[in-house]
N, CA, C and O atoms as a Tinker XYZ file with bonds, in Angstrom:
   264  protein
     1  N    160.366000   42.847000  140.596000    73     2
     2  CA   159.628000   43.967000  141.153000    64     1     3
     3  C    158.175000   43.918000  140.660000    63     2     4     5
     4  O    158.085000   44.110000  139.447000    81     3
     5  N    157.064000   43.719000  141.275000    73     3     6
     6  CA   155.782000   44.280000  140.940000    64     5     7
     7  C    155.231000   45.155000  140.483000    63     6     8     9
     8  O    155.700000   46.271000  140.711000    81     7
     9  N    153.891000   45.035000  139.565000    73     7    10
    10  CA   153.819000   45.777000  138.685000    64     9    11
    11  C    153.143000   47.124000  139.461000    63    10    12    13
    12  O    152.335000   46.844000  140.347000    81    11
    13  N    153.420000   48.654000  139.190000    73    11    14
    14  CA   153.153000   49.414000  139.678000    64    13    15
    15  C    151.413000   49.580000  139.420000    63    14    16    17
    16  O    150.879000   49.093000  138.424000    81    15
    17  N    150.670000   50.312000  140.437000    73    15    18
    18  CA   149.310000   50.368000  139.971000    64    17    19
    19  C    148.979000   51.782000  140.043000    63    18    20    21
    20  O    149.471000   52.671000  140.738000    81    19
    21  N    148.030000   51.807000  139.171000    73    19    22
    22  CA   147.586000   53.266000  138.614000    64    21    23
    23  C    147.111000   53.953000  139.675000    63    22    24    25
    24  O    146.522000   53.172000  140.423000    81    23
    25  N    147.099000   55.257000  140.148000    73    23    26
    26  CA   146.133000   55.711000  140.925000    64    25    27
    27  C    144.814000   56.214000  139.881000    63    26    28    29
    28  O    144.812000   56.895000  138.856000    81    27
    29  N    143.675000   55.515000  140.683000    73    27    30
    30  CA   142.629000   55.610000  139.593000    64    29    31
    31  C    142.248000   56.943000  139.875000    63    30    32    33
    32  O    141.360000   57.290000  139.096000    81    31
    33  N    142.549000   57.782000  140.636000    73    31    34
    34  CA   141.938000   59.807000  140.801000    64    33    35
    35  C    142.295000   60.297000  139.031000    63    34    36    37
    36  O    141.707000   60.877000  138.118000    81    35
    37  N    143.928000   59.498000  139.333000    73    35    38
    38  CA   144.575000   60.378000  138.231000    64    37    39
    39  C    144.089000   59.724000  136.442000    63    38    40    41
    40  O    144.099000   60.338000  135.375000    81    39
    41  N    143.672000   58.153000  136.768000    73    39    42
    42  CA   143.600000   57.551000  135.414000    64    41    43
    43  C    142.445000   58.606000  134.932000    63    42    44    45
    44  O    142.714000   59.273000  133.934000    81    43
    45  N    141.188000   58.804000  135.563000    73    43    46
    46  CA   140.126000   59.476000  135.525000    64    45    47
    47  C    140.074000   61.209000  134.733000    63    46    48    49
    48  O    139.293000   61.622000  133.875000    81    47
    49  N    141.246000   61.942000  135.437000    73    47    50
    50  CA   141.091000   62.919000  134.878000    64    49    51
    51  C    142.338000   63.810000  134.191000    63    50    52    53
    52  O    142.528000   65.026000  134.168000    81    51
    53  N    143.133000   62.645000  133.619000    73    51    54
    54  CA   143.992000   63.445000  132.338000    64    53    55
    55  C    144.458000   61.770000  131.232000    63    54    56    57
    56  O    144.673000   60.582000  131.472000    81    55
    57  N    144.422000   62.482000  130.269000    73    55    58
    58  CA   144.595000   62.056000  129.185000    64    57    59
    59  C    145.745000   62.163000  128.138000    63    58    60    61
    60  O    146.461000   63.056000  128.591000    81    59
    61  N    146.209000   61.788000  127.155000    73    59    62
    62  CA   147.445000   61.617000  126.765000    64    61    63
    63  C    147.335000   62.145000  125.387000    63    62    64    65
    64  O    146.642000   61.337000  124.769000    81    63
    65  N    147.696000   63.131000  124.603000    73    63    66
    66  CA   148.034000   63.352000  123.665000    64    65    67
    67  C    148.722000   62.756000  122.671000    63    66    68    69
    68  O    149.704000   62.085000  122.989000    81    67
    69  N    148.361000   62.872000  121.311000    73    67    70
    70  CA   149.198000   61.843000  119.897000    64    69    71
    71  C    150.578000   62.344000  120.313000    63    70    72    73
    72  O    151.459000   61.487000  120.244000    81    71
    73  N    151.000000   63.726000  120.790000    73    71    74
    74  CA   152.586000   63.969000  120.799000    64    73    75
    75  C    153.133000   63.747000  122.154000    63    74    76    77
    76  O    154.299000   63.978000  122.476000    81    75
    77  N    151.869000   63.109000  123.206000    73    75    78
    78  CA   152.799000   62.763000  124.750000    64    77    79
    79  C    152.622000   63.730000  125.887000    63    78    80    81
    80  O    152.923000   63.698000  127.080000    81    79
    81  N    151.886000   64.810000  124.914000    73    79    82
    82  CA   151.277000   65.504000  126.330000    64    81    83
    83  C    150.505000   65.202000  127.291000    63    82    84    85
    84  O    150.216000   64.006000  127.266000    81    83
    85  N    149.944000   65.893000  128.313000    73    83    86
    86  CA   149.137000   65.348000  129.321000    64    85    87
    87  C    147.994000   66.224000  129.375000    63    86    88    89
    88  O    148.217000   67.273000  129.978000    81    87
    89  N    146.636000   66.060000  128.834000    73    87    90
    90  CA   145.525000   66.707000  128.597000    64    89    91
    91  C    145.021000   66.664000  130.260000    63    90    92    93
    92  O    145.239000   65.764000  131.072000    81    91
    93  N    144.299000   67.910000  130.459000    73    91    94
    94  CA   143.786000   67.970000  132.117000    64    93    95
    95  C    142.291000   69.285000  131.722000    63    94    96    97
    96  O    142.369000   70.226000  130.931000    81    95
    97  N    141.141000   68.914000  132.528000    73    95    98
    98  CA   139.906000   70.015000  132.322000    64    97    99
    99  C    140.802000   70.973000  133.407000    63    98   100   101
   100  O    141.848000   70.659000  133.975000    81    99
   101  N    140.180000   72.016000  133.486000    73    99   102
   102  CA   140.191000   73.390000  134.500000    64   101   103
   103  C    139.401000   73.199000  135.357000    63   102   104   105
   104  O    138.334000   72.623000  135.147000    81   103
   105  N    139.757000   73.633000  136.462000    73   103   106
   106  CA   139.182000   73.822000  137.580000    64   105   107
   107  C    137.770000   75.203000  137.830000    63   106   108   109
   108  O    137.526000   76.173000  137.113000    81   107
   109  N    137.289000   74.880000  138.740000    73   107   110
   110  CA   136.351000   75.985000  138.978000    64   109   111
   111  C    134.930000   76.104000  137.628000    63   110   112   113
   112  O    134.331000   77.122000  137.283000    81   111
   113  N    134.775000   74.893000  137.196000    73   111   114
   114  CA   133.461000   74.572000  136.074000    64   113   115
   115  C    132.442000   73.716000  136.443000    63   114   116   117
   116  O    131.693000   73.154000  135.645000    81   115
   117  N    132.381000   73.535000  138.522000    73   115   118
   118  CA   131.196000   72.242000  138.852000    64   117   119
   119  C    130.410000   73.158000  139.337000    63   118   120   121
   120  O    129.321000   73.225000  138.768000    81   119
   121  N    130.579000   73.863000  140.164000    73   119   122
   122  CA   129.306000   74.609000  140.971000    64   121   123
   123  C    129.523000   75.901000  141.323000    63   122   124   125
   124  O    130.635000   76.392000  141.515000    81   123
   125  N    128.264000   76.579000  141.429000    73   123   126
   126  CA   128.477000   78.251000  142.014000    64   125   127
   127  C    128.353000   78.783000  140.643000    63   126   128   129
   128  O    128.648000   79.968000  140.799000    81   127
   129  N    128.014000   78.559000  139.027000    73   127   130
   130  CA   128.130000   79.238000  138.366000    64   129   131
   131  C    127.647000   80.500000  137.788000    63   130   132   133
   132  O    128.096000   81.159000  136.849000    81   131
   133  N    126.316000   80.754000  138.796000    73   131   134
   134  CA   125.395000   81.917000  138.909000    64   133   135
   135  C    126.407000   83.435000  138.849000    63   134   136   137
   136  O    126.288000   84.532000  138.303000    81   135
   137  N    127.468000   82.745000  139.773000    73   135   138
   138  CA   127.855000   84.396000  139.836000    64   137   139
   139  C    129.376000   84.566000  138.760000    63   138   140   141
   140  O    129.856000   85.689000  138.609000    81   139
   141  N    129.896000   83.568000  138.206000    73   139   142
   142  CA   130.565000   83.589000  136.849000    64   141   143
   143  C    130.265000   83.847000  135.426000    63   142   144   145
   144  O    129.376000   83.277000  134.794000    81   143
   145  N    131.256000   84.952000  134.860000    73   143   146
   146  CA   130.656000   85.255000  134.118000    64   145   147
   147  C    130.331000   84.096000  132.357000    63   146   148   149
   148  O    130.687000   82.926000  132.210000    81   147
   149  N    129.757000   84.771000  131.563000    73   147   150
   150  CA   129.919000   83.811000  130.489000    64   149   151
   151  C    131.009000   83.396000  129.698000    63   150   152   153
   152  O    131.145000   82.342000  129.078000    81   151
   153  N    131.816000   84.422000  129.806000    73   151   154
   154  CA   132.818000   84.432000  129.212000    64   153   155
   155  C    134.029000   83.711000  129.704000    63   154   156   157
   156  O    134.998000   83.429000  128.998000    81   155
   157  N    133.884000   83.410000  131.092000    73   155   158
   158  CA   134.850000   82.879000  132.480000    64   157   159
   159  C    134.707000   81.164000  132.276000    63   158   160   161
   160  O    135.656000   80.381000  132.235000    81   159
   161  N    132.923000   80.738000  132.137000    73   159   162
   162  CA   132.182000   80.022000  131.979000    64   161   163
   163  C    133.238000   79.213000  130.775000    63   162   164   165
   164  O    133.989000   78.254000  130.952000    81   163
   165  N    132.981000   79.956000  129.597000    73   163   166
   166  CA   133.202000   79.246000  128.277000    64   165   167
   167  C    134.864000   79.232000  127.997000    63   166   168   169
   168  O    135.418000   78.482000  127.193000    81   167
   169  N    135.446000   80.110000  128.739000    73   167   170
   170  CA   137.326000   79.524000  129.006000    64   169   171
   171  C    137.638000   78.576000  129.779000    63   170   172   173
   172  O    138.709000   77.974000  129.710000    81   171
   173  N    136.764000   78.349000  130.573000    73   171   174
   174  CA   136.874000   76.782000  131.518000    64   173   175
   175  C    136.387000   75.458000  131.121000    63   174   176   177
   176  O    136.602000   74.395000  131.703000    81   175
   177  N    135.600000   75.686000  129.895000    73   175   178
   178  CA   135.217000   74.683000  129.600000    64   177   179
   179  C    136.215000   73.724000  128.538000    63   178   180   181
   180  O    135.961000   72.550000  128.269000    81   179
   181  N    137.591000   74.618000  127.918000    73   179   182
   182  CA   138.720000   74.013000  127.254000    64   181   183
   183  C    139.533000   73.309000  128.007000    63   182   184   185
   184  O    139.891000   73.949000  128.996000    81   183
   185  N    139.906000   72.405000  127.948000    73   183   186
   186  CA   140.741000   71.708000  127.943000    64   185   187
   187  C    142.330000   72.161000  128.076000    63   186   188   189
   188  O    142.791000   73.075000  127.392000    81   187
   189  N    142.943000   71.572000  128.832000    73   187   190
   190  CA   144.516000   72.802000  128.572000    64   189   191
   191  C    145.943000   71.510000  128.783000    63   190   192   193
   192  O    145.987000   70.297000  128.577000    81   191
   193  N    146.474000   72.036000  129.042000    73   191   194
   194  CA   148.211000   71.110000  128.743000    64   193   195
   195  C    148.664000   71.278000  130.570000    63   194   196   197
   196  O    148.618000   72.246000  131.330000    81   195
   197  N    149.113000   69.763000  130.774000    73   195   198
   198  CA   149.423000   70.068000  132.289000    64   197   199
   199  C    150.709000   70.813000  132.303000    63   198   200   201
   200  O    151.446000   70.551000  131.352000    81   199
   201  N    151.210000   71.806000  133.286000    73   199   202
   202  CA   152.655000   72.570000  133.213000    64   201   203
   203  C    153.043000   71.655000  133.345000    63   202   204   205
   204  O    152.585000   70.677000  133.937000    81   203
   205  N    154.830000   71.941000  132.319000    73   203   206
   206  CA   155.772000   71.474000  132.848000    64   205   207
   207  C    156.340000   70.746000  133.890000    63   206   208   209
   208  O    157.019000   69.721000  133.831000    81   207
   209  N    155.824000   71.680000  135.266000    73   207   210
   210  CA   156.530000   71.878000  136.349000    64   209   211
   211  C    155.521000   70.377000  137.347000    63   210   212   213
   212  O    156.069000   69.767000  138.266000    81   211
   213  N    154.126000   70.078000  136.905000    73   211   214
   214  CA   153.515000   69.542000  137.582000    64   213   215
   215  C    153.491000   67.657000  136.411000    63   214   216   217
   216  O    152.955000   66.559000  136.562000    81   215
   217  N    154.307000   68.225000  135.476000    73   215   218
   218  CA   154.033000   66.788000  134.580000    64   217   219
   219  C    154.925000   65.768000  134.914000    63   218   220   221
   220  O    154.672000   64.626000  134.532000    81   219
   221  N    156.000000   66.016000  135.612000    73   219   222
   222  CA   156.714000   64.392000  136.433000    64   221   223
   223  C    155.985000   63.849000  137.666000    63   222   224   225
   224  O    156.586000   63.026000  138.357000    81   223
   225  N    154.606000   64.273000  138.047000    73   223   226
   226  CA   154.399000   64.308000  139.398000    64   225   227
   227  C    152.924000   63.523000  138.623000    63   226   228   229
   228  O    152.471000   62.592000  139.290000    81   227
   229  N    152.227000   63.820000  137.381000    73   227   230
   230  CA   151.130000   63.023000  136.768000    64   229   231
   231  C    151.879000   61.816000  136.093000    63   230   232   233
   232  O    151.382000   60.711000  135.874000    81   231
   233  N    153.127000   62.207000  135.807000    73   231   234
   234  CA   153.178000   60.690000  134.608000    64   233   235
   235  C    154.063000   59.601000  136.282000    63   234   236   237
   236  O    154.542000   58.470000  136.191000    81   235
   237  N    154.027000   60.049000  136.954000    73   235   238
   238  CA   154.221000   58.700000  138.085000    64   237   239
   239  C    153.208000   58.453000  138.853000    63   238   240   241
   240  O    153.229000   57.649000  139.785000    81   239
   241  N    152.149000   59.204000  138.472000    73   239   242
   242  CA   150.783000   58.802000  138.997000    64   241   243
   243  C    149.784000   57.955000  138.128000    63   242   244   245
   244  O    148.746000   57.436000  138.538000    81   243
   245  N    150.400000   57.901000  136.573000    73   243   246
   246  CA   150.016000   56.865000  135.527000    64   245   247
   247  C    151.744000   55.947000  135.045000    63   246   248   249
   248  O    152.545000   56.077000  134.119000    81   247
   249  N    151.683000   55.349000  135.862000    73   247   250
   250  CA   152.736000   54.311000  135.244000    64   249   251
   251  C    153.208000   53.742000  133.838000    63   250   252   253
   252  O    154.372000   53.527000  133.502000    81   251
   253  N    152.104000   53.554000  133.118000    73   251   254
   254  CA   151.751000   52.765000  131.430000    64   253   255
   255  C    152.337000   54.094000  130.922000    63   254   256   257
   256  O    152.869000   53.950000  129.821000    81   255
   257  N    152.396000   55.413000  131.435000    73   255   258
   258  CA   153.290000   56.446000  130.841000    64   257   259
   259  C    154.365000   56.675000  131.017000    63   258   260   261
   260  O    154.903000   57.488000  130.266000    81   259
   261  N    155.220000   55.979000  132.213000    73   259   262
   262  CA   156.591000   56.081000  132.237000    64   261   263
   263  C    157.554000   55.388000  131.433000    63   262   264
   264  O    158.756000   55.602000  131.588000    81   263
């Protein structure tokens, strides 16, 4: 069987944790930020843990993680 290939969308924007999690930015932090507040601003700018529910659907979109 051939080797599976990465989708590069996904190599790009999540990352792998020392314990195997799947690191992902937040959405809604590229444009329009005039009318967001600062506080909205600076919770989007963390980093967060992909759900559960959406993490069998990233780790077959990075193979080297299955």
């Amino acid at each position: 069987m051939p080797k599976l290939k990465t989708k590069s969308g996904a190599k790009k924007r999540f990352k792998v944790t020392g314990t195997g999690k799947i690191k992902r930015k937040k959405a809604y932090k590229s444009h329009i930020l005039t009318k967001k507040g600062t506080k909205q601003k600076r919770r989007l700018g963390h980093a967060t843990v992909v759900s559960k529910s959406d993490e069998n659907n990233v780790r077959l979109m990075l193979p080297h993680l299955v």
